[in-house]
Backbone as CSV, one residue per row, in Angstrom:
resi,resn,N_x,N_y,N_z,CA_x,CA_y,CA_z,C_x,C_y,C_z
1,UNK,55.892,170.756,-6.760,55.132,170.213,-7.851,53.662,170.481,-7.597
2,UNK,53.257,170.613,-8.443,52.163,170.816,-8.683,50.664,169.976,-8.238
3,UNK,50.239,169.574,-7.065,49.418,168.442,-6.795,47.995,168.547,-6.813
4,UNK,47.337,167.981,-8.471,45.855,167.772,-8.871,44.939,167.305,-7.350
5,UNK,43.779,167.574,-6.808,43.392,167.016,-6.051,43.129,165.650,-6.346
6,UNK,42.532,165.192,-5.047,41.859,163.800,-5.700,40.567,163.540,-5.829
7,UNK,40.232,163.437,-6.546,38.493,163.464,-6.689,38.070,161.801,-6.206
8,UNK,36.944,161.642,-5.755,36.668,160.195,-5.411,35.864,159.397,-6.520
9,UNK,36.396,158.368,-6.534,35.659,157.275,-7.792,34.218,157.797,-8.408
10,UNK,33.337,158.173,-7.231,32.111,158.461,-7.330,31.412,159.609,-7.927
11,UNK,32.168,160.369,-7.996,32.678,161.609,-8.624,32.673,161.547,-9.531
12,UNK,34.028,160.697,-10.097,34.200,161.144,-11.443,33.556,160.268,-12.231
13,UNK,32.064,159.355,-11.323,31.334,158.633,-12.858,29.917,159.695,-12.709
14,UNK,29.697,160.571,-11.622,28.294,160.405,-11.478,27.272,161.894,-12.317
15,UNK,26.283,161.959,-13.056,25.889,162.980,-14.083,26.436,164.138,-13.593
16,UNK,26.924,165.205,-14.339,26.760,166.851,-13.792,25.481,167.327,-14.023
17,UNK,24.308,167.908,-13.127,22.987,168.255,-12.975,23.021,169.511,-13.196
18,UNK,24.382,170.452,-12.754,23.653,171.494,-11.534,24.818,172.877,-12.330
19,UNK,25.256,173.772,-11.913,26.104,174.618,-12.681,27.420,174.573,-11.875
20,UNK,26.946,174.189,-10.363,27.782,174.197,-9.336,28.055,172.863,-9.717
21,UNK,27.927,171.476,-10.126,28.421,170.476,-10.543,29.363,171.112,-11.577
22,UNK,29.055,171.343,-12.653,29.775,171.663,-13.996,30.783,172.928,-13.749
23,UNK,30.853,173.464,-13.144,32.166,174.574,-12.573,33.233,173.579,-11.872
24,UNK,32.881,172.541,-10.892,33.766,171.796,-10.110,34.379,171.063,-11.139
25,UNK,33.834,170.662,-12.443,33.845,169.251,-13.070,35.273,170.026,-14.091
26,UNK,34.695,171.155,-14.307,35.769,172.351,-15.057,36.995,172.352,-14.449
27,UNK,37.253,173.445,-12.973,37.740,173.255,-12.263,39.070,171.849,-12.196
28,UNK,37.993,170.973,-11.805,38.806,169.529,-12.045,39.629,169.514,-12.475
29,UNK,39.410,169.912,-14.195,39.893,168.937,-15.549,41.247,169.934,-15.135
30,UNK,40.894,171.441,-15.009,42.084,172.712,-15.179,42.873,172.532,-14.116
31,UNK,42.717,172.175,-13.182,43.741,171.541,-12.403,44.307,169.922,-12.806
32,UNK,44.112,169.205,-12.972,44.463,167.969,-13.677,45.536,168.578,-14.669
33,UNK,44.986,168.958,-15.498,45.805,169.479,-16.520,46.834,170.726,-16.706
34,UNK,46.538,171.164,-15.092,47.545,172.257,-15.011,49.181,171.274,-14.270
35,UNK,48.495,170.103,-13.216,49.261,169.096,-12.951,50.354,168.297,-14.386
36,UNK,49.547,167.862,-15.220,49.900,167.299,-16.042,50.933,167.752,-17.000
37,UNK,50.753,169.015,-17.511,51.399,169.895,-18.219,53.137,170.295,-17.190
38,UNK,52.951,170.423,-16.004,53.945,170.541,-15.177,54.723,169.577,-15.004
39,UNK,54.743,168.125,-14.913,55.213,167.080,-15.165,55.998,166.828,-16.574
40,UNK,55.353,167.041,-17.529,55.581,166.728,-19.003,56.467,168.072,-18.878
41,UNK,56.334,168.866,-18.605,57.250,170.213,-18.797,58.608,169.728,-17.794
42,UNK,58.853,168.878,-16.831,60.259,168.731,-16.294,60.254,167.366,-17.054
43,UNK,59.315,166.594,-16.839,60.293,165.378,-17.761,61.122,166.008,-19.032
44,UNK,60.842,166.615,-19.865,60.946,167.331,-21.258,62.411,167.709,-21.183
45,UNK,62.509,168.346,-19.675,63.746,169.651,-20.168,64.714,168.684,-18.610
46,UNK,64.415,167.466,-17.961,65.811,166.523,-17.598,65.660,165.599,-18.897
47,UNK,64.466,165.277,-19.556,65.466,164.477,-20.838,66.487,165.033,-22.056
48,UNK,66.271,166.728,-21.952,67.308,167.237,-22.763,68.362,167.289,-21.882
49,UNK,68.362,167.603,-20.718,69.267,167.914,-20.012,70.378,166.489,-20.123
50,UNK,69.767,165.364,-20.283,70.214,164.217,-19.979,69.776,163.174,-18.896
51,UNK,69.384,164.246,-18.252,69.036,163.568,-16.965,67.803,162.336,-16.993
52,UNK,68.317,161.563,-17.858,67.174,160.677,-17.470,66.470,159.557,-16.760
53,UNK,67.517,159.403,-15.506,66.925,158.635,-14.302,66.085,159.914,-13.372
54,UNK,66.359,161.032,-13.633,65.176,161.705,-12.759,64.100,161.872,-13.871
55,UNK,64.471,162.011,-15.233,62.798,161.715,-15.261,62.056,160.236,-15.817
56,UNK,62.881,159.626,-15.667,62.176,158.205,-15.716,61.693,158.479,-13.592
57,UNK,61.802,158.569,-12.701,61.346,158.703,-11.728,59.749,159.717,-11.768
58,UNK,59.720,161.018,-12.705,58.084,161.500,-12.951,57.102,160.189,-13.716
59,UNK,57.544,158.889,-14.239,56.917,158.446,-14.830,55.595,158.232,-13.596
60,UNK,55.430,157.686,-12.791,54.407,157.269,-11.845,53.576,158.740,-11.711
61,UNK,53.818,159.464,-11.473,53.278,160.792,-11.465,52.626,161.590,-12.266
62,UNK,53.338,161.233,-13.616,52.339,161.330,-15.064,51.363,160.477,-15.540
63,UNK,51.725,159.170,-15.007,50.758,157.902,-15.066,49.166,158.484,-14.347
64,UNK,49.786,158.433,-13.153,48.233,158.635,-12.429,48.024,159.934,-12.476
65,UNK,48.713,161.606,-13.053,47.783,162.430,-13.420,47.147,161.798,-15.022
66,UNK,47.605,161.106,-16.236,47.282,160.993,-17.027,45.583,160.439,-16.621
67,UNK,45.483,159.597,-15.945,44.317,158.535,-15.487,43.318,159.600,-14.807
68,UNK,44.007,160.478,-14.257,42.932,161.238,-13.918,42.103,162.455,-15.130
69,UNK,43.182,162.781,-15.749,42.865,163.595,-16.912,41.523,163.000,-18.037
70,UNK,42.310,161.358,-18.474,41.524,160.736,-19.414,39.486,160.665,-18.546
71,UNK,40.008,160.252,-17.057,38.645,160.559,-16.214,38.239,161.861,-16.287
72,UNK,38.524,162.610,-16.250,37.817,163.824,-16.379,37.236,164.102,-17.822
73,UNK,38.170,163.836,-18.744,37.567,164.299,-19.638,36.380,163.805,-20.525
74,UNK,36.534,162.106,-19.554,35.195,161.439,-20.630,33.734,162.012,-19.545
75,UNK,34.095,162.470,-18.560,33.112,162.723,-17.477,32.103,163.713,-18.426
76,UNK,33.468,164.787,-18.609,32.944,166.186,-19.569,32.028,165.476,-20.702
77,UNK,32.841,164.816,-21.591,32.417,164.536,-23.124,30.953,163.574,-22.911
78,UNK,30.636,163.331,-21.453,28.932,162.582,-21.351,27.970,163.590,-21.023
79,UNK,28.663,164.733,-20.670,27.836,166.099,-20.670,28.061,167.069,-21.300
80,UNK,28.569,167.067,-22.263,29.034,168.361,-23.140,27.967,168.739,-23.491
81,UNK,26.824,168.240,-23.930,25.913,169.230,-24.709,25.241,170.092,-23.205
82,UNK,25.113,169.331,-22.417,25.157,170.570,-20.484,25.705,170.995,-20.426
83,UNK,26.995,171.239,-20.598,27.929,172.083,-20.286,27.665,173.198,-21.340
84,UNK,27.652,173.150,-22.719,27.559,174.105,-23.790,26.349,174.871,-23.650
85,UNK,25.373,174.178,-22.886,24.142,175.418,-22.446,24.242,175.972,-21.287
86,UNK,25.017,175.376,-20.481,25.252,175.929,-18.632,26.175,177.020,-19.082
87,UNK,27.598,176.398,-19.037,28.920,177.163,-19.254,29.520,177.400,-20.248
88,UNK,28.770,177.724,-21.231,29.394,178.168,-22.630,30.741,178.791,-22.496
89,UNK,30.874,179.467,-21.713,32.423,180.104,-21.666,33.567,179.928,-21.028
90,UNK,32.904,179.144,-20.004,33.940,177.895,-19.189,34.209,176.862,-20.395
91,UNK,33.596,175.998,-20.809,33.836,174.980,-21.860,35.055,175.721,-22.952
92,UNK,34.719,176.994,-23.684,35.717,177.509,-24.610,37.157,177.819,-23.912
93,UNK,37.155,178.205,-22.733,38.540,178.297,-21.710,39.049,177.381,-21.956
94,UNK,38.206,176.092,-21.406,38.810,174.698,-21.409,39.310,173.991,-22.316
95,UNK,38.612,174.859,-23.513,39.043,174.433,-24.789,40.578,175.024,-25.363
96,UNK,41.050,175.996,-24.829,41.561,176.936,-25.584,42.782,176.625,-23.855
97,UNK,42.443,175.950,-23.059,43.323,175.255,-22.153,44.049,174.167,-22.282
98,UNK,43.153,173.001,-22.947,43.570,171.688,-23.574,44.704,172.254,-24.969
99,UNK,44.357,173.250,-25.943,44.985,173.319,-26.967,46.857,173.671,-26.282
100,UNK,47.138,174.007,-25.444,48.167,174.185,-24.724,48.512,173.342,-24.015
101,UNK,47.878,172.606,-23.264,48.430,171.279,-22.924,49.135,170.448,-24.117
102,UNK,48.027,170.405,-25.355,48.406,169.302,-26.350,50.028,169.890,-27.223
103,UNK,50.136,171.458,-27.259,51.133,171.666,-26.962,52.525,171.180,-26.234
104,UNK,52.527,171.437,-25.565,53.441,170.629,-23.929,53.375,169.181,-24.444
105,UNK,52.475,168.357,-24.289,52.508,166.976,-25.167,53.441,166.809,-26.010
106,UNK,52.996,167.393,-27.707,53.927,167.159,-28.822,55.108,167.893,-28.828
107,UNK,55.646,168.783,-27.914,56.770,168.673,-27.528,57.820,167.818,-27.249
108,UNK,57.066,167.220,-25.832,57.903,165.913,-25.181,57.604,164.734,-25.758
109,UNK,56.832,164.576,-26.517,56.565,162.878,-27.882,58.337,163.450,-28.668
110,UNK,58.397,164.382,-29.145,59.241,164.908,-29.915,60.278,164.503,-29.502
111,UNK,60.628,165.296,-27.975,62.107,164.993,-27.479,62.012,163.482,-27.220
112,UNK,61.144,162.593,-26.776,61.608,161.381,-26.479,61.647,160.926,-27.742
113,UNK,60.950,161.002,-28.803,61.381,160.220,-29.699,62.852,160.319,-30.360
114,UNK,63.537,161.578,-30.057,64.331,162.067,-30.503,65.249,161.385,-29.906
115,UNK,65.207,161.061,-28.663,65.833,160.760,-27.736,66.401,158.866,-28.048
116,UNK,64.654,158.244,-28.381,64.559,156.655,-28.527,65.362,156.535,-30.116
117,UNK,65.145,157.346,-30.729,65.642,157.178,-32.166,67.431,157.772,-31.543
118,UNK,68.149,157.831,-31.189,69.820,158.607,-30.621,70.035,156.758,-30.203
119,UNK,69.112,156.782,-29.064,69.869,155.132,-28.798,69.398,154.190,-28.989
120,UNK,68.848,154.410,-29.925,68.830,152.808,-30.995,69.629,153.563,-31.636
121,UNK,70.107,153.992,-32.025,71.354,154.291,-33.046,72.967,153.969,-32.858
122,UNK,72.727,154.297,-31.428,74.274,153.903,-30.471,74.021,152.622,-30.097
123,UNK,72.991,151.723,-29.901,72.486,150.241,-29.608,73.091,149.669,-31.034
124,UNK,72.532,150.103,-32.181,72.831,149.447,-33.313,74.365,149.388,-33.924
125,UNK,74.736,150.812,-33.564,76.252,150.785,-34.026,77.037,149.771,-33.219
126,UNK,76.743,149.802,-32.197,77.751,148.964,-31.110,77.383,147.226,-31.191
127,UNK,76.114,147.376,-31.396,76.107,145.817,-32.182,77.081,145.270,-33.413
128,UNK,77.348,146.159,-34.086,77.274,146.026,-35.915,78.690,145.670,-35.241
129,UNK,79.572,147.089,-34.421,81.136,146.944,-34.001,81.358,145.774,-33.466
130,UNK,80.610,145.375,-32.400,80.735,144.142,-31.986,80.829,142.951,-33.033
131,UNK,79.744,142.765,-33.752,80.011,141.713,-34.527,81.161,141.797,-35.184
132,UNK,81.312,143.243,-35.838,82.253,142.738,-36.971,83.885,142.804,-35.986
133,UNK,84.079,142.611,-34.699,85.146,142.046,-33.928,85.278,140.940,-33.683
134,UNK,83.989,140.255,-33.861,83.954,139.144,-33.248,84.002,137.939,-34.793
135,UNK,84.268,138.600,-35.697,83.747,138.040,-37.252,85.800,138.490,-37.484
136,UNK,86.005,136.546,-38.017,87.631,136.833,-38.617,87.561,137.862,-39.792
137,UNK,88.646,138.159,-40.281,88.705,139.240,-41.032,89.629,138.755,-41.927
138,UNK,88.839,138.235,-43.014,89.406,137.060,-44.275,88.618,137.727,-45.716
139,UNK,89.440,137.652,-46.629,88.784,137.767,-47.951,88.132,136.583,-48.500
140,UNK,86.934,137.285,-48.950,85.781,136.206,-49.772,86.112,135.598,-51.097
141,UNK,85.353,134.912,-51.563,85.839,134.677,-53.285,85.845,135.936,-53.837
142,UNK,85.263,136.800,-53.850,84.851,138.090,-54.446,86.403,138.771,-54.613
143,UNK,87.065,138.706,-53.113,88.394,139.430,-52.586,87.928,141.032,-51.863
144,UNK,86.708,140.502,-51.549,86.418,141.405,-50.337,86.414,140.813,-49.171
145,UNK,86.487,141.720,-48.243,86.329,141.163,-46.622,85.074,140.721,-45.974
146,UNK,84.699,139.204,-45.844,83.437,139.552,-45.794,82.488,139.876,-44.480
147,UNK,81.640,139.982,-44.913,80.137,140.354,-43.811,80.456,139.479,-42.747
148,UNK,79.455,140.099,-41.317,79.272,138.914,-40.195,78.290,138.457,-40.461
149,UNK,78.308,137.146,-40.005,76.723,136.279,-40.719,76.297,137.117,-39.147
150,UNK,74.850,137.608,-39.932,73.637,137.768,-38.973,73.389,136.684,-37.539
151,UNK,73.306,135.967,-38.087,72.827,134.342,-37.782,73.721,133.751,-36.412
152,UNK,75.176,134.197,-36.788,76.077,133.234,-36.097,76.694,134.519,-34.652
153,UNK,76.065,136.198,-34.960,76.248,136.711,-34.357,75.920,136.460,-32.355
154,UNK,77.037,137.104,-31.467,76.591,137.214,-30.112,75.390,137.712,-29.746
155,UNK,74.333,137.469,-28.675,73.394,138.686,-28.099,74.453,140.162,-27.396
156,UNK,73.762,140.653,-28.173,74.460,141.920,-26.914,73.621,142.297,-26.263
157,UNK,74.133,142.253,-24.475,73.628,142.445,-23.248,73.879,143.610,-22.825
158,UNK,73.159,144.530,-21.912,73.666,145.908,-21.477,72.759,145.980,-20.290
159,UNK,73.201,146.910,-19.249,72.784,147.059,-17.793,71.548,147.969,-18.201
160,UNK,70.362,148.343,-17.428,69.006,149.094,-18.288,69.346,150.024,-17.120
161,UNK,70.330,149.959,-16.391,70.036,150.755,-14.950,71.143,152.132,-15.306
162,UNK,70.465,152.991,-15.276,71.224,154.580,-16.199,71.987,155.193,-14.881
């Protein structure tokens, strides 16, 4: 895997002055985000796979590259107008670097949602089955069978451990 350095607290609050500041500060973000993108790229393809106790295990790993990313980038955005006169062409890299990350992103928003919307679907069906097992099975005045009252239904419980 891919391992972002670690930059120290002090670092990532203190001005970029210098060109040799603003190359490191670059640097940084493109490693951060070369980290980040690598993560989101295996979570992505074990949650298609299924596999999703290994990538519920990248969550800590995306957490604290995310924290480092969001740090870097407000570092940049308090010097951007320095950077756009220092490194005009470093900044457009970076730019045209992020647009590919955000890529990789709305990918994996995609598959997990795809994923959260599948089981709430199998959560809901197996509720509905449940109730209506647990609901006698009598005709109404109507001479239909009726509904489970909402109300009088069980909780359904399930293990979270995959």
């Amino acid at each position: 895997m891919h391992d972002a350095p670690q930059a120290a607290p002090a670092e990532m609050s203190r001005p970029i002055e210098t060109a040799a500041d603003a190359q490191s500060a670059i640097v940084r973000l493109t490693e951060v985000m070369d980290g980040l993108e690598t993560v989101v790229a295996q979570e992505t393809e074990l949650v298609r796979a299924g596999q999703l106790r290994k990538a519920t295990d990248l969550g800590p790993r995306k957490t604290e590259l995310s924290s480092h990313y969001f740090k870097a980038v407000e570092r940049l955005k308090a010097n951007s107008k320095f950077l756009s006169r220092l490194v005009p062409q470093e900044v457009g890299a970076l730019a045209r670097r992020h647009e590919l990350l955000q890529v990789a992103l709305k990918t994996n928003l995609v598959v997990l949602a795809t994923v959260h919307a599948v089981s709430e679907g199998i959560v809901r069906r197996l509720s509905g089955d449940l109730a209506r097992q647990a609901c006698p099975q009598v005709y109404g005045a109507s001479g239909r069978t009726t509904a489970p009252d909402p109300k009088r239904g069980q909780p359904l419980a399930f293990s979270r451990v995959l």
